[in-house]
FITI-670986 format. One record per residue (C-alpha): x, y, z. Coordinates in steps of 0.5 Angstrom, whole numbers, padded with zeros to 4 digits, always signed. Layout:
XYZ
...
//
This chain:
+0230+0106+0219
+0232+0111+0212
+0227+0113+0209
+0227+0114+0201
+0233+0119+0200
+0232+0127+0198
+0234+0128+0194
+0240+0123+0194
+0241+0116+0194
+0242+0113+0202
+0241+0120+0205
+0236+0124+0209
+0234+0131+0207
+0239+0136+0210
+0237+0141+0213
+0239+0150+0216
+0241+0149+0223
+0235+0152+0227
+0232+0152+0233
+0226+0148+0232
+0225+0142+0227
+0223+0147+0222
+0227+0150+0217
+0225+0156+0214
+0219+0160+0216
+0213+0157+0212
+0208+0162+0209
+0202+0164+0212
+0198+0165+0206
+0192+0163+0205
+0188+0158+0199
+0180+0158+0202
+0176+0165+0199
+0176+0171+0204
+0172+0176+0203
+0177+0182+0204
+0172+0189+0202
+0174+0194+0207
+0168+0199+0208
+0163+0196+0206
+0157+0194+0210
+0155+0186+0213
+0150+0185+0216
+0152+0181+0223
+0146+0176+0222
+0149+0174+0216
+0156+0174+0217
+0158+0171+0224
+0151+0169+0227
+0153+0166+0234
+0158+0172+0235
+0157+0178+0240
+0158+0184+0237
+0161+0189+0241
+0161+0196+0238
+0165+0199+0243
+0171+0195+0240
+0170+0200+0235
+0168+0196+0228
+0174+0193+0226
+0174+0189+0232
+0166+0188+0235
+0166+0181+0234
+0173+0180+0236
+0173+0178+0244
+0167+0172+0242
+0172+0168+0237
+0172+0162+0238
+0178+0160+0240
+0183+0154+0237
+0181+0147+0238
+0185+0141+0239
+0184+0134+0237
+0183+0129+0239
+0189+0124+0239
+0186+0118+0235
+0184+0125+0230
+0191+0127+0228
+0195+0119+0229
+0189+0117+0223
+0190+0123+0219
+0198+0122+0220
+0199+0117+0218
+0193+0117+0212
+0199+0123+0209
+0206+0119+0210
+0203+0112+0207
+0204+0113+0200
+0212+0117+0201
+0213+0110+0206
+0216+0103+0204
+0210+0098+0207
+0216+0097+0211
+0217+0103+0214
+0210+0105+0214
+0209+0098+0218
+0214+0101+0223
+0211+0108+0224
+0205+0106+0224
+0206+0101+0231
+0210+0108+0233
+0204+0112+0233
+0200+0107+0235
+0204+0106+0241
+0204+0114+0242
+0196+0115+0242
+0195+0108+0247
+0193+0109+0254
+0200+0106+0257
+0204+0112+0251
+0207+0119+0252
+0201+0121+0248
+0195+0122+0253
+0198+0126+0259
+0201+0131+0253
+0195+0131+0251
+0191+0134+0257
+0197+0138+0258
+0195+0141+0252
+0187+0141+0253
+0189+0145+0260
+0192+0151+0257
+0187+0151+0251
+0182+0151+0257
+0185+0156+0261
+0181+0163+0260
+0187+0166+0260
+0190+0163+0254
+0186+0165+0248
+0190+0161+0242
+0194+0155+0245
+0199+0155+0239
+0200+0163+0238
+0207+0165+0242
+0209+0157+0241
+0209+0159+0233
+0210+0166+0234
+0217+0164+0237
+0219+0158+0233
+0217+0159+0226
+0219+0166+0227
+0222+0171+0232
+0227+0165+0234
+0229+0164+0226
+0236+0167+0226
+0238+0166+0218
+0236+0173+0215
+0229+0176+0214
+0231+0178+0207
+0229+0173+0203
+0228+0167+0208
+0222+0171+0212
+0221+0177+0206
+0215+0176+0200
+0213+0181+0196
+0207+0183+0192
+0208+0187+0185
+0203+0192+0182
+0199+0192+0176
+0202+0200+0172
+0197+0205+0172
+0200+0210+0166
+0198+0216+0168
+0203+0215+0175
+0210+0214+0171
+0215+0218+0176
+0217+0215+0182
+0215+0222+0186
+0208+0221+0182
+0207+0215+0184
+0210+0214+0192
+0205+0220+0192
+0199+0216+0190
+0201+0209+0194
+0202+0213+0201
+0196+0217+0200
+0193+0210+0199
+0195+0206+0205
+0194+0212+0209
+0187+0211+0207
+0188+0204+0210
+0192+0206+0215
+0185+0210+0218
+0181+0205+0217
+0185+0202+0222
+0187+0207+0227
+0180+0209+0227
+0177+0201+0227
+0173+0202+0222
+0176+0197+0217
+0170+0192+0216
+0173+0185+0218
+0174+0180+0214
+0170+0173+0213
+0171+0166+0212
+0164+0162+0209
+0160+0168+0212
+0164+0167+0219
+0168+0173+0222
+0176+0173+0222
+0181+0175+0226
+0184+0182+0226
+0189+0182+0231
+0195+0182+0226
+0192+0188+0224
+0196+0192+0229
+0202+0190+0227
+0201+0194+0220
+0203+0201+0221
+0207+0205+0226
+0211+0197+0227
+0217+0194+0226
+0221+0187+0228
+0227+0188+0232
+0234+0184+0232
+0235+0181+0239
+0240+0176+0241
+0236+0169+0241
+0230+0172+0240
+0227+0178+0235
+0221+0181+0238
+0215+0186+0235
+0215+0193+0237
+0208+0197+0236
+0207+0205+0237
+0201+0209+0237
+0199+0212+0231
+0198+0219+0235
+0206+0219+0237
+0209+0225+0233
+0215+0220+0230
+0208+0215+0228
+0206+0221+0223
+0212+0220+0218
+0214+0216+0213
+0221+0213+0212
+0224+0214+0205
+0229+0211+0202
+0233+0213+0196
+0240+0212+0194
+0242+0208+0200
+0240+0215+0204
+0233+0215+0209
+0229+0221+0210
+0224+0223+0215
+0218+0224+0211
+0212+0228+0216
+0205+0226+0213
+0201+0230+0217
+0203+0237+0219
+0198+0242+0224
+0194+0236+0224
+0192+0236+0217
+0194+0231+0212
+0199+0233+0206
+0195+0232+0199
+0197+0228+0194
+0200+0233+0192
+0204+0235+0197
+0206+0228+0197
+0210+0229+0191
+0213+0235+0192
+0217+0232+0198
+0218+0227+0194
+0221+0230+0189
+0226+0234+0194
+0228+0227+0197
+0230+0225+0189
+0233+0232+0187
+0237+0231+0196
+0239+0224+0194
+0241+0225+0186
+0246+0231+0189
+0249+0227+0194
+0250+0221+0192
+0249+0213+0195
+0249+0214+0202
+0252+0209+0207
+0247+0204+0206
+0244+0203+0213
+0238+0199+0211
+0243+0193+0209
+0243+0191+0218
+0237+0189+0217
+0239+0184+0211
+0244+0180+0216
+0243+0175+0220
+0239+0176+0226
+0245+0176+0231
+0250+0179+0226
+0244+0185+0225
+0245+0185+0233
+0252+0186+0233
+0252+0191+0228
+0246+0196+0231
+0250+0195+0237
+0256+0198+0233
+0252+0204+0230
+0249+0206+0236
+0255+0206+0240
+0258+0210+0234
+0254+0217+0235
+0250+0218+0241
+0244+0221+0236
+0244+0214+0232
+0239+0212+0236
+0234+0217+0236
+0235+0217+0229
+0234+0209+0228
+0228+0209+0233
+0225+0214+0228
+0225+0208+0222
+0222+0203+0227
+0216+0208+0229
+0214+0211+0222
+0208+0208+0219
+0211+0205+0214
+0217+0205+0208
+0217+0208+0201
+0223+0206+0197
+0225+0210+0191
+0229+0204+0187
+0235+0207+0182
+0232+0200+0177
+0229+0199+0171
+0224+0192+0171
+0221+0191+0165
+0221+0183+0166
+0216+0179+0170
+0222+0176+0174
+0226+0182+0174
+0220+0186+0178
+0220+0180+0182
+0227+0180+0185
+0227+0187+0185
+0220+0187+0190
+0223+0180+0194
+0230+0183+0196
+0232+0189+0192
+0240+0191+0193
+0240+0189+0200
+0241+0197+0202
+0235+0201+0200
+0231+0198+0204
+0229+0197+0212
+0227+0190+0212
+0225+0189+0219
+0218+0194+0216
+0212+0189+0216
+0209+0194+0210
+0214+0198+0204
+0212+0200+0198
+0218+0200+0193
+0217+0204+0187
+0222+0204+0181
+0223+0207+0174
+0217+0209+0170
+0213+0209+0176
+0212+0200+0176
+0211+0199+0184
+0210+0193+0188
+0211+0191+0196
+0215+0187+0201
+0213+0184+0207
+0216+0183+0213
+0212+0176+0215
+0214+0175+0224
+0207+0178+0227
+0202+0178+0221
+0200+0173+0215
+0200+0175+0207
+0192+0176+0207
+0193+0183+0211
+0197+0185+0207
+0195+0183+0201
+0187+0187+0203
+0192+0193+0203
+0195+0192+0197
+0188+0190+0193
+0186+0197+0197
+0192+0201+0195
+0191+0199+0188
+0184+0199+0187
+0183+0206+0190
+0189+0208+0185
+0186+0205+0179
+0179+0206+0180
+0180+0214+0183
+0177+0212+0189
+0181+0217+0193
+0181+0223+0196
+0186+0228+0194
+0186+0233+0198
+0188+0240+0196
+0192+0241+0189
+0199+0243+0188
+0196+0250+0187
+0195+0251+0194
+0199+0247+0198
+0202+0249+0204
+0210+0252+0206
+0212+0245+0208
+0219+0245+0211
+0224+0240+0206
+0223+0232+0209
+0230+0231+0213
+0235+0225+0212
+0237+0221+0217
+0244+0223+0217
+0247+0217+0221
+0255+0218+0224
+0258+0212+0221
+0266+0209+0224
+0270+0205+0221
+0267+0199+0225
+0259+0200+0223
+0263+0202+0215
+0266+0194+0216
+0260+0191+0219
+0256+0195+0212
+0261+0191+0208
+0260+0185+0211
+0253+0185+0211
+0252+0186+0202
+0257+0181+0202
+0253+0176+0205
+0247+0178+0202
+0250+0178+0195
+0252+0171+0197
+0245+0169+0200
+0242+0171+0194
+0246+0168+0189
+0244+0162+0191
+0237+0163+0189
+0234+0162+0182
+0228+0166+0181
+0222+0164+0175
+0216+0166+0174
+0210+0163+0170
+0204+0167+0167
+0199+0162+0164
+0194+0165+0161
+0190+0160+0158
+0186+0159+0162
+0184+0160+0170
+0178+0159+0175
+0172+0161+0170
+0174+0155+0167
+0176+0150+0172
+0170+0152+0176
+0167+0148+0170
+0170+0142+0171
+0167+0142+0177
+0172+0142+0182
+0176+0147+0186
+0181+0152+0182
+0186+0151+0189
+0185+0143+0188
+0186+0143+0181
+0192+0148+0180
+0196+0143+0187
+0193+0137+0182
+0198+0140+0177
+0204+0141+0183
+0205+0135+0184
+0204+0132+0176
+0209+0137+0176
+0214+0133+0181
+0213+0126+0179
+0214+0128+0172
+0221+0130+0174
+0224+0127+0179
+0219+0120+0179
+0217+0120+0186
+0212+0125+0190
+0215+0128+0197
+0212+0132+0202
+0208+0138+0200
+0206+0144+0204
+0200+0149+0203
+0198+0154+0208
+0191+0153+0211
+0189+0160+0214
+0186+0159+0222
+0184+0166+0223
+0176+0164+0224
+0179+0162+0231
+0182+0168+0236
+0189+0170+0234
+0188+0163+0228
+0194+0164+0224
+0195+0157+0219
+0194+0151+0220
+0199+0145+0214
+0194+0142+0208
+0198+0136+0207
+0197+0137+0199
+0201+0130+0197
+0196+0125+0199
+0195+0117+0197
+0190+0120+0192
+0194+0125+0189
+0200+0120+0188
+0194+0114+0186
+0193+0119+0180
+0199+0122+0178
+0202+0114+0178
+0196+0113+0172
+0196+0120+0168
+0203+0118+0163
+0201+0111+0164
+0198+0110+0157
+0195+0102+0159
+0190+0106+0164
+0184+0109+0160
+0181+0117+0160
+0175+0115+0164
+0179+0112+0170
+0185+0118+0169
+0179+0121+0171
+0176+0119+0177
+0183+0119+0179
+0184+0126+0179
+0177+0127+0183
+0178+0122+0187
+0185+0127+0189
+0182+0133+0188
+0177+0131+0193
+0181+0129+0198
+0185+0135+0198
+0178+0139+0198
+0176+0135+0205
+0184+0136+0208
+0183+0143+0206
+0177+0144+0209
+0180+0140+0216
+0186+0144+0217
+0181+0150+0216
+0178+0149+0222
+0184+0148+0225
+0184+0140+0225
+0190+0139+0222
+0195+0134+0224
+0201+0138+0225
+0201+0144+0229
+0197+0139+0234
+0204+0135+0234
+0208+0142+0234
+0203+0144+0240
+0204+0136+0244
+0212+0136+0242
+0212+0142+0246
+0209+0140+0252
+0215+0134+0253
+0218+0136+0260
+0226+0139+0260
+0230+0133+0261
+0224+0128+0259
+0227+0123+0253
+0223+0125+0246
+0218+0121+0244
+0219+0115+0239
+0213+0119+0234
+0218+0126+0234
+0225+0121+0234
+0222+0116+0228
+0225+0119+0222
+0218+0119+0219
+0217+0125+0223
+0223+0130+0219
+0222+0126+0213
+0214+0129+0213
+0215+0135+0215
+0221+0137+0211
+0217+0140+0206
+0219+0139+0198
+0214+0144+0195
+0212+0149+0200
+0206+0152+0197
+0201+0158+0198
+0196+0162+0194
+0193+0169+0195
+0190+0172+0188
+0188+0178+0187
+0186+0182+0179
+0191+0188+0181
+0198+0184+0183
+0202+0181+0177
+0207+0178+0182
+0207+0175+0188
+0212+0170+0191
+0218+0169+0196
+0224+0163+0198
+0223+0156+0199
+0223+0154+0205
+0229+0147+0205
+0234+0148+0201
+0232+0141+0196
+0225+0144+0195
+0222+0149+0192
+0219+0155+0194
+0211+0156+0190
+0207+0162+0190
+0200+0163+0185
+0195+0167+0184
+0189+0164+0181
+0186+0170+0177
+0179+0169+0173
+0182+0167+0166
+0190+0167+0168
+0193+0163+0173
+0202+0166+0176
+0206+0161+0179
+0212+0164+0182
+0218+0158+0183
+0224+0160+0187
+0230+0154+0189
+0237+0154+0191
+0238+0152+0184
+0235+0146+0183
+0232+0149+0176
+0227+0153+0178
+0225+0154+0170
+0224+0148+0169
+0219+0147+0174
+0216+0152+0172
+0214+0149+0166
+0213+0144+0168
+0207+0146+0172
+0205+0150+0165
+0206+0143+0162
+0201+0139+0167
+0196+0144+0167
+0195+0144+0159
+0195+0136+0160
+0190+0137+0166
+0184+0141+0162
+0185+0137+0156
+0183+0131+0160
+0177+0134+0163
+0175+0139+0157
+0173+0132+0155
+0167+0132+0159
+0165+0139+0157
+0160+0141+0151
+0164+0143+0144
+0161+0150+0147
+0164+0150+0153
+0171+0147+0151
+0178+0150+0151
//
């Protein structure tokens, strides 16, 4: 059964060879509002009755252990909302077909109900608290073998502060700040977050500082260190391909802001005198059984490379002091996305990037722990920053005799020098791939949209998919991430985002024998349907983790069920847009890859009167996409400004 071509005619996505059906890790942002203030106070009543607080677990984690964990839905509940978001992306002949599929699959005589009590014992086994969590973790994640950087690898890009214009002055402030953070969580202090009054999961929280990811033959895995380890209590520093051993905190005392940038300085003034080093960090860049086999190599090569390496992975995070000078939304975020592919540790679930002029931002490492995290700790370091809410410690004038900051002084042979050059090839090749494009709208954004009467999320995933019908006369599978952290270990659960409403309205818009008011109830008839899928996914009662989690349990040397085989299926889940939104006032870009190679990669900030839309494809002219969406936009607020009062409008 072929289903509609993409993007070319008579043929069916193509996909990265993978271990799984997914063919590149989607991004687990979130578009529902989460509370993230860090300290302040909420009362447990108010923000997560029903819960056990257990003040033992420290703050941060007291309502933990009485989360709830992951439904399942029931079959009739995912068959039905299954073939709701495949009915408009199917001939009526196509879609006749699957539908006699999936109701074969759900029927008392089909595959469907033994797999499902399968997957009701494991979610009832007291032992499991999230039924999904190491089948995702694994799949989507730690078994990926293409490079982290820039499939895996999403940045953040910091708004300037002109009164921090060094890169010493300002990988000073940004550490002081994180190490603000980084207390809050060691000492479980930090206030959990919350979701419509209900606490979050803070598990991943762990897997902030003093972790790394580490390259493993068929499967990576995540390491974590005590924050009370001597090696934990350093930053990893790179500069000029070259990394040092910064300690932050000495005698049991941590170092100011000011000793921070007096290091700093000694680590710039180190490099600059010596030159590019090595370029140890471009392992991290490679594929992840190329990384293997090129660790093996360096650590073979001198007995103390290891020490030294395990020093990377222990520290508490990354700073990197980059020789480049950005001015342009788009060259800020290609230089936070992937960087040259050597000055940097890309294995780091938090490093902070710091170029000339003191323009900062971060990159994100994404197998153990989703975007809203690190966004908190952004939104955290750059409040702190721009609001001087931070404790300096002691001036310049009183700080202490330090011992200069050590490199890191690898002893390189002619097979690691061969496996470096091999790695920036293939990185520079996996990059040029890639076309990046950044759109910064300004006419308005949610105190607006918010009077149109529906939801900015909603609105701005309207405008996607104008934008796509608009340019290529027809609507495809479009992913958008639904955080499920209100459950124990919740990661995301899929918004379907093209739904038979979205396609009914974007059909009319341009259709000029349609008239406004019909146009309109279109559009909130489909902006009210991706409301209620959000909501659903949400809760954890999306249709396709709950088929991941059922394909799953198909016994080794069982034939697949037709459901999984119907072309339907990857034609569903090869995801065209691949969307997520988090948004904060103090970012100015936000971003990462696209997930298949015929799609595009979309990250936006919805911000009070501006909204930012960062479009990544392997040349399938991002910019044009880009301003497409602007253009959808613009046509969107027209139509419903035409309800506002004059004093309302545009």
């Amino acid at each position: 059964m072929p289903l509609p071509s993409l993007p070319t005619p008579a043929t069916m996505p193509t996909t990265t060879t993978t271990t799984t059906s997914l063919v590149r890790p989607l991004r687990a942002f979130t578009s529902v509002p989460i509370r993230l203030n860090s300290t302040a106070a909420v009362k447990p009543a108010e923000s997560s009755s029903g819960y056990v607080e257990d003040l033992s677990a420290g703050r941060m984690l007291r309502f933990q252990e009485s989360l709830p964990h992951l439904p399942v839905p029931t079959l009739e509940q995912t068959a039905t909302k299954y073939l709701k978001s495949v009915s408009h992306l199917l001939t009526p002949a196509q879609f006749a077909e699957t539908t006699k599929i999936v109701q074969k699959f759900v029927s008392p005589s089909g595959e469907g109900p033994a797999l499902q009590q399968k997957l009701l014992a494991k979610a009832a086994d007291p032992k499991v608290k999230n039924w999904i969590y190491d089948w995702w973790n694994d799949a989507a994640y730690l078994t990926y073998r293409d490079p982290v950087v820039p499939y895996v690898s999403y940045f953040y890009g910091h708004k300037d502060d002109a009164r921090y214009t060094t890169q010493a002055s300002k990988g000073a402030v940004l550490a002081t700040a994180a190490l603000a953070f980084k207390k809050l969580i060691d000492t479980k202090q930090l206030e959990p977050e919350y979701l419509r009054k209900k606490a979050m999961c803070m598990d991943s929280y762990k897997y902030m500082f003093n972790a790394s990811r580490v390259a493993a033959t068929g499967r990576d895995y995540a390491v974590k260190y005590s924050p009370d380890e001597p090696n934990s209590k350093t930053i990893t520093v790179i500069c000029k391909d070259r990394f040092y051993i910064l300690p932050h905190e000495v005698d049991g005392v941590q170092l100011s802001t000011a000793e921070l940038e007096m290091q700093l300085q000694k680590i710039i003034y180190d490099a600059n005198a010596k030159g590019h080093g090595p370029g140890i960090g471009a392992i991290s860049s490679a594929n992840r059984d190329d990384g293997v086999l090129y660790k093996d190599h360096l650590l073979s090569a001198d007995a103390t490379n290891k020490a030294l390496f395990d020093q990377i992975e222990e520290s508490s995070f990354v700073l990197a002091i980059d020789d480049k000078t950005v001015k342009s939304y788009n060259e800020r975020s290609h230089q936070f996305w992937h960087g040259d592919g050597t000055n940097r540790f890309y294995d780091k679930p938090v490093q902070f990037i710091v170029c000339e002029g003191g323009i900062s931002g971060f990159m994100g490492e994404h197998s153990m722990m989703d975007g809203t995290p690190t966004c908190r700790l952004n939104d955290f370091v750059c409040e702190s920053i721009l609001k001087d809410k931070l404790d300096h410690g002691a001036p310049l004038s009183a700080a202490r005799s330090l011992p200069p900051p050590e490199e890191l002084d690898f002893v390189v042979n002619d097979a690691v020098v061969a496996d470096l050059a091999a790695a920036k090839q293939a990185f520079a090749e996996v990059i040029g791939l890639h076309e990046l494009e950044v759109n910064a709208y300004k006419r308005f954004g949610k105190n607006l949209i918010k009077k149109f009467k529906t939801s900015p999320d909603a609105f701005v995933q309207l405008a996607f998919q104008v934008a796509y019908y608009r340019r290529n006369g027809v609507v495809r599978p479009t992913y958008e991430s639904a955080t499920t952290r209100q459950y124990q270990l919740g990661r995301t659960e899929v918004c379907r985002a093209s739904t038979p409403e979205s396609f009914a309205f974007v059909t009319a818009l341009d259709d000029a024998s349609v008239d406004k008011k019909t146009k309109i109830a279109l559009a909130r008839a489909a902006l009210s349907a991706h409301v209620a899928y959000i909501g659903d996914a949400t809760a954890g009662f999306g249709c396709d983790r709950h088929l991941f989690g059922l394909k799953k349990l198909v016994p080794p040397g069982t034939p697949m069920p037709e459901v999984f085989t119907d072309p339907t299926y990857s034609f569903s889940t090869t995801w065209i847009m691949s969307t997520s939104q988090l948004s904060s006032e103090y970012f100015n870009a936000y971003g990462w890859s696209q997930v298949t190679d015929e799609g595009y990669g979309i990250a936006y900030m919805i911000n009070g009167d501006s909204l930012q839309f960062n479009v990544v494809s392997k040349k399938k002219d991002s910019k044009g996409m880009a301003a497409a969406i602007g253009k959808a936009l613009d046509d969107l607020a027209d139509m419903f400004a035409s309800e506002l009062p004059v004093s309302a409008k545009l």
